[in-house]
Steps between C-alpha positions, in 0.01 A plus 500: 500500500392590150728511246459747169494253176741565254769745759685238668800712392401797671470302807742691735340314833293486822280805636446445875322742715363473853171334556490457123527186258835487291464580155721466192686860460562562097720750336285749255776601277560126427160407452500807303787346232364157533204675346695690230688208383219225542204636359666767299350747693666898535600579819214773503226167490691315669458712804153566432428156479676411803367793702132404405485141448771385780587751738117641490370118549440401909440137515440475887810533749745288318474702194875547392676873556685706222791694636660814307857498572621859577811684681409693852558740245274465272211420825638828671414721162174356493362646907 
């Protein structure tokens, strides 16, 4: 598995799907404020940044997965 440098405190855990390698599984909104209080970013770069440099980068199967938290809700008002 690949890890993201610098987010080990987003780290929420495993991905595992069938037939498919493991990967680490971060959380986006803390990446996000690890961001915004590291690097001084605002959360508008911060999310660009992650969104083009991390999320946007595929490094081969073990390439790590962002998750966005959200209520059934919240998925529901998105279909």
């Amino acid at each position: 598995m690949l890890k993201a440098n610098g987010f080990d405190n987003a780290l929420i855990g495993i991905g595992r799907r069938c037939s498919q390698e493991d990967v680490l599984v971060y959380d986006f909104n803390k990446a996000v404020k690890i961001l915004v209080n590291r690097d001084n970013m605002t959360e508008e770069e911060a999310v660009e940044y992650l969104e083009f440099n991390t999320v946007g980068a595929w490094v081969g199967d073990k390439t790590p997965m962002f998750v966005y938290p959200m209520t059934i809700e919240e998925i529901d008002e998105m279909q």
